[in-house]
C-alpha positions in Angstrom: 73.8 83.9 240.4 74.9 86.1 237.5 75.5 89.0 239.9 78.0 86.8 242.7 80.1 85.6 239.5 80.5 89.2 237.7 81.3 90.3 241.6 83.7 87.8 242.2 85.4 88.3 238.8 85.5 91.9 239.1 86.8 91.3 242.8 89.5 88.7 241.3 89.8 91.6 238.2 90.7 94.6 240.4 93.1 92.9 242.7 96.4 92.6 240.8 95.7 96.8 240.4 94.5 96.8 244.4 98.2 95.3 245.0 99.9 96.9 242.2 99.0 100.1 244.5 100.1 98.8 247.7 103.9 98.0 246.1 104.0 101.1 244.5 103.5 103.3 247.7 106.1 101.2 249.3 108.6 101.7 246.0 107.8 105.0 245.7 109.9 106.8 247.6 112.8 104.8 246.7 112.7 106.4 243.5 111.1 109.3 243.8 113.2 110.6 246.5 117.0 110.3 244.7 115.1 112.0 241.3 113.3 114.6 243.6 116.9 115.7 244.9 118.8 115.2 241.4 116.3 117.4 240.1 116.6 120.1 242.4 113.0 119.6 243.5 114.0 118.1 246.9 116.5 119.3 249.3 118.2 117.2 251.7 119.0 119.3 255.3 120.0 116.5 257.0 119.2 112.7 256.3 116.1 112.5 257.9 114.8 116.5 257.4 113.8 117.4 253.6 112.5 120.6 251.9 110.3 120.9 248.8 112.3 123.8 247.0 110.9 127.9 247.7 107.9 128.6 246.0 105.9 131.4 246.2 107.5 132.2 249.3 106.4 129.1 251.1 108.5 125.8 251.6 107.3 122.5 252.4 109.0 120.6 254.7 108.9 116.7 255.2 110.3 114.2 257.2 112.3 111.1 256.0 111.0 108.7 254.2 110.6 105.1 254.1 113.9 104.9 251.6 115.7 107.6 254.6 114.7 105.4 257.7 115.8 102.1 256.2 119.4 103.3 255.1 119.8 106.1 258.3 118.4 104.5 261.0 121.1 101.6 262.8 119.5 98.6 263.2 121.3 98.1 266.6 119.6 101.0 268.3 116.8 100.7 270.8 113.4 102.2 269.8 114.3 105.7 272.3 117.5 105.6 270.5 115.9 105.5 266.9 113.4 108.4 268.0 115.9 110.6 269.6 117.9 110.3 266.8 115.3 111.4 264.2 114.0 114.1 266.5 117.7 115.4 266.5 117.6 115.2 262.6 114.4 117.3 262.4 115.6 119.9 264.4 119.2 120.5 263.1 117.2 120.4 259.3 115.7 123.2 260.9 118.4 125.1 261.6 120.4 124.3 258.3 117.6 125.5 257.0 117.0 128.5 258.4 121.2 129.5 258.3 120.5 128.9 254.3 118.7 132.4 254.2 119.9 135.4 255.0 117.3 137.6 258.0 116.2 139.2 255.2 115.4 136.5 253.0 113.8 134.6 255.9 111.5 137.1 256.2 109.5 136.8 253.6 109.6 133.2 253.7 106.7 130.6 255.7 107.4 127.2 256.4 104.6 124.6 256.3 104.8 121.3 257.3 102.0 118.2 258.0 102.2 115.5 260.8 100.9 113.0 263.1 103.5 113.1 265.4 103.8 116.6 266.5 101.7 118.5 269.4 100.5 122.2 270.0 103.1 122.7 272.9 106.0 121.2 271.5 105.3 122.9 267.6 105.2 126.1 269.1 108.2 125.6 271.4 109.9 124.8 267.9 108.3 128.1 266.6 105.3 126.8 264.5 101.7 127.2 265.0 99.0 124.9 264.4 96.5 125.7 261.0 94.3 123.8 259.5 94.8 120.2 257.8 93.6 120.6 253.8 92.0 117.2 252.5 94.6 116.8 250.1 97.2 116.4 252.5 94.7 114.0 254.7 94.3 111.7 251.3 98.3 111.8 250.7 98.9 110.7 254.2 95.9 108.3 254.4 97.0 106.6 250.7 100.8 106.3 251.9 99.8 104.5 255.4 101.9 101.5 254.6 104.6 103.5 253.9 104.2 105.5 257.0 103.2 102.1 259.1 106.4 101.1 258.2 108.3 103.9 258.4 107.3 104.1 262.0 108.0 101.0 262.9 111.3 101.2 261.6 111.6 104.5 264.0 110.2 102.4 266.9 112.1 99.2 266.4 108.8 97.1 266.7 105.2 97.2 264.8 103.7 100.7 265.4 101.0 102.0 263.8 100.7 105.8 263.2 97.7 108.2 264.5 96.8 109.1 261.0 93.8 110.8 262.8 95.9 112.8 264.8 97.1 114.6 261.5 98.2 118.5 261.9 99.6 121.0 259.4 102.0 123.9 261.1 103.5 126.7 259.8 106.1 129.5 261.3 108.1 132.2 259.8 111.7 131.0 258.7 112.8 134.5 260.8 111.2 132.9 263.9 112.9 129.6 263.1 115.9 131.4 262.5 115.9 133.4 265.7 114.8 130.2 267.8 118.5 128.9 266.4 120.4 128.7 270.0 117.4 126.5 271.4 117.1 124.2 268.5 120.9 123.7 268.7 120.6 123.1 272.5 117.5 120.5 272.1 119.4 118.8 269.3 122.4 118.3 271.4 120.3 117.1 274.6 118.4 114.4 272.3 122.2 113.3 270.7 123.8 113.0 274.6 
């Protein structure tokens, strides 16, 4: 009887931090996004694409966030209207990316990227090829579901729940990004017709 009571008090206990945890995934990016970019730690491409800043001659690149899709997104839009739109956002982040570094700069530069969106075909039609997922970025992905959950279904217009098993990490050269330019322009401008 002893054992039920101290289980149901630490269960009773725990929960206020169990849902402390919850908000603050959801909050998160609310916050940490505006400091990231008033810092200097975040770069903005376009609204929905965003950079980690050069390091080691590797950048990280990340989709919008939670705080992106619920100011960027119109509310109006159908759920194809909503995904073409961030598909078109992703690609021209690409190419104001890549037009940010000069050939030779973009040589020595790799971009890497995780998702649960993307395929083989179409990541290495972008210029990217698949390389295997690290654990870390598994647990970030797999502790921000909510915030991805909702994120999608903000994308989708409905409740949509992400493949977090489906999770890739790509990388390219910036100079193959770079010298993919006029095809990324021409997809971006199909998916905003």
């Amino acid at each position: 009887m002893a054992f039920v009571l101290i289980a149901l008090f630490l269960e009773w206990y725990y929960l206020p931090l169990f849902i402390a945890l919850i908000i603050l995934t959801v909050l998160s990016p609310f916050i940490d996004m505006p400091q990231g970019r008033k810092k200097g730690n975040l770069i903005y491409y376009t609204p929905l694409f965003i950079t980690e800043k050069e390091k080691n001659g590797r950048i990280i690149i990340h989709g919008g966030t939670l705080f992106d899709y619920y100011y960027m997104i119109d509310r109006n839009w159908k759920g194809k209207q909503r995904i073409r739109f961030i598909l078109s956002q992703y690609i021209l982040g690409l190419v104001k990316l890549s037009e940010s570094f000069s050939e030779k700069e973009a040589e020595k530069i790799t971009l890497e990227g995780t998702s649960y969106i993307l395929n083989d075909r179409t990541a290495e039609k972008l210029g990217f090829r698949r390389k295997e997922t690290n654990l870390l970025q598994q647990f970030i992905l797999t502790y921000n579901y909510l915030q991805i959950l909702l994120a999608n279904s903000i994308a989708k217009g409905k409740v949509s729940f992400p493949a977090i098993g489906r999770v890739s990490t790509f990388t390219a050269p910036l100079s193959a990004i770079k010298a993919n330019k006029n095809y990324l322009c021409k997809l971006a401008k199909k998916l905003e017709d």
